[in-house]
N, C-alpha and C positions, 0 to 999 in steps of 0.2 A: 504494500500500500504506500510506505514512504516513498520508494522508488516512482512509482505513479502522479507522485502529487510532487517530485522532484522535476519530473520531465515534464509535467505540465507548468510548475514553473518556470523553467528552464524555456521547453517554449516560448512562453508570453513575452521573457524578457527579451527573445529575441527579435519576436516580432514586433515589439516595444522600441527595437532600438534601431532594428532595418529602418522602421517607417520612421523615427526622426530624423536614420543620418547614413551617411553610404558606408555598408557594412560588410567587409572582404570574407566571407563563407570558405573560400578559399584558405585562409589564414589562420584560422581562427586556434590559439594556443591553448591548453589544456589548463596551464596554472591562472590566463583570463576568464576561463570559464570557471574556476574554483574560488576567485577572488569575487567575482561577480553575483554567485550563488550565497557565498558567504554574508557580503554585505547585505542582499537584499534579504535571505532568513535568519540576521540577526543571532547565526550562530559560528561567527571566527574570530574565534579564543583570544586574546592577546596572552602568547605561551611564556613573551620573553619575563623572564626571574631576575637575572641580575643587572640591577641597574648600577652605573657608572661613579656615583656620587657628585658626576657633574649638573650642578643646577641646568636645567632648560634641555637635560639629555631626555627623548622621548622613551628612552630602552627601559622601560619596567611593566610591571604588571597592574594597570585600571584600575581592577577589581580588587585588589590589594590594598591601593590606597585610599580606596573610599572606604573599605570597610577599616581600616586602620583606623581613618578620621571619624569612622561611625564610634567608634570605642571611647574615643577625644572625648566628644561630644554627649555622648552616653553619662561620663564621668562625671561632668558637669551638672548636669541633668540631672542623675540619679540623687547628685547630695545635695543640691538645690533643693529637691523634691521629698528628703528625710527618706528614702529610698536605701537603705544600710544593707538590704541583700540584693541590690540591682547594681550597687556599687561594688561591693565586694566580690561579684560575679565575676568584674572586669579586670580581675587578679588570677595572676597561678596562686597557686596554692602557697610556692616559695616568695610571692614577689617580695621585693627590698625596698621601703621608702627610705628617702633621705632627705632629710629638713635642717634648718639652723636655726638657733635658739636667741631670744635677744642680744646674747653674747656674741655673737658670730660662728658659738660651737655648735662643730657636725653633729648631727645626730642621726645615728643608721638602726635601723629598727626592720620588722617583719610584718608588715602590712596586714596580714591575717592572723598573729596571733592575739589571745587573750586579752590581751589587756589595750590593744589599740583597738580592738573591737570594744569594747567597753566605752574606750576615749571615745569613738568615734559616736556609740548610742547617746551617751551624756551630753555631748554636743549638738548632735541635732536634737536631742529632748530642750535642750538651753534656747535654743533659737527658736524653738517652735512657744514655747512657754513664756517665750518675752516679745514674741509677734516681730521676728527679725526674721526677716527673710532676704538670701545672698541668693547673688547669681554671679555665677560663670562665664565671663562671658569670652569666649575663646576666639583666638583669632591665626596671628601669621603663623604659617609650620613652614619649617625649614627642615625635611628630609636631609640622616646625615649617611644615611645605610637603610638598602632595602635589600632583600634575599627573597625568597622562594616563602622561606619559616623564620623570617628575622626581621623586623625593625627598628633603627633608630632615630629619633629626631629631637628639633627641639617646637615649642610653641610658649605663645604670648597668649597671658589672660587677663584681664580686667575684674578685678572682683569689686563687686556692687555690693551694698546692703539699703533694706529699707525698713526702718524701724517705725513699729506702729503704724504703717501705713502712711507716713506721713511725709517722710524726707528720704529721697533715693542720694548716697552718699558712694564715692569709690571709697573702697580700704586701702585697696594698695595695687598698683600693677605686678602678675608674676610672672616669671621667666622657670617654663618649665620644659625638664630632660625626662622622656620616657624612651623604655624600651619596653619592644612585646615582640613574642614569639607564636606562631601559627601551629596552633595544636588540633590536632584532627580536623583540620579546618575553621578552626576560629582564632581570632589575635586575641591577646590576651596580656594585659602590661605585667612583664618581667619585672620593673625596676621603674621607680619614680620618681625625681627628685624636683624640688620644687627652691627660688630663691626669690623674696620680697624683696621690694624695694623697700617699703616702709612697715613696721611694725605692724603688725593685726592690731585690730583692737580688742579682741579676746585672744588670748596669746593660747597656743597649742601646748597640749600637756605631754612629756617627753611618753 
């Protein structure tokens, strides 16, 4: 049946394309007619993996980066949203946050364990109980490494808040490092580190 409805495609396009323009039958290459099929049923793959790390190289994989940037986006979203298992979803199991302390000191922790899941319940219970409500608001990515099962980049955020409904305020611009790895098919942030320009105004508990 596919094959059927392949050549009745295939027909149309050609008679679609005789009657606009003068069409060498004589000529006609094998990998034209594959490209041709391709585009019009919406099914050729973009195969290539590895991309160059050079900005404005077209060589990587579409579908890769949109769902990458769906994940970005997702992050955002979910903790805006008090979302604390749609957030955590968009971790491995291992991931590694890295953050700095009003001191300047590093501070390397385990995303998913115990006790930053607690951090992280108390804080969106804090926000919700004092009518504060942040957003995300995410913007430039700058691709530094793409693979096949690997990402790296960086991206700019704007964190908003609006308290009581009343005054929408910035907290702070951040500059954020993530990496994620493609696991059975889904990205998933490996590693996240995040650096403020200006102090939170509720400062993060180690």
């Amino acid at each position: 049946m596919n094959q059927i409805k392949l050549f009745l495609v295939f027909t149309f396009i050609l008679i679609t394309t005789a009657n606009g323009q003068q069409f060498d039958f004589n000529n006609i290459k094998i990998d034209d007619v594959k490209n041709l099929l391709g585009n019009v049923l919406g099914k050729e793959e973009n195969k290539k993996a590895n991309w160059s790390g050079i900005v404005g190289d077209t060589n990587f994989n579409v579908a890769d980066r949109i769902a990458i940037n769906d994940v970005i986006d997702a992050y955002g979203i979910y903790w805006d949203t008090n979302n604390l298992d749609g957030y955590l979803s968009l971790f491995t199991d291992d991931a590694i946050g890295v953050s700095y302390n009003s001191n300047g000191e590093k501070l390397t922790y385990s995303i998913k364990d115990e006790i930053q899941t607690v951090n992280n319940n108390e804080r969106m219970d804090y926000f919700m109980d004092n009518k504060i409500q942040r957003r995300h608001m995410m913007s430039n990515t700058l691709f530094i490494e793409l693979t096949e099962s690997f990402a790296h980049l960086k991206k700019y955020m704007t964190l908003l808040t609006t308290n009581n409904n009343l005054k929408t305020e910035i907290v702070s611009p951040v500059f954020y490092d993530y990496k994620l790895k493609k696991i059975e098919g889904i990205w998933r942030i490996t590693f996240r580190e995040f650096n403020l320009d200006s102090p939170l105004d509720l400062a993060i508990k180690p």
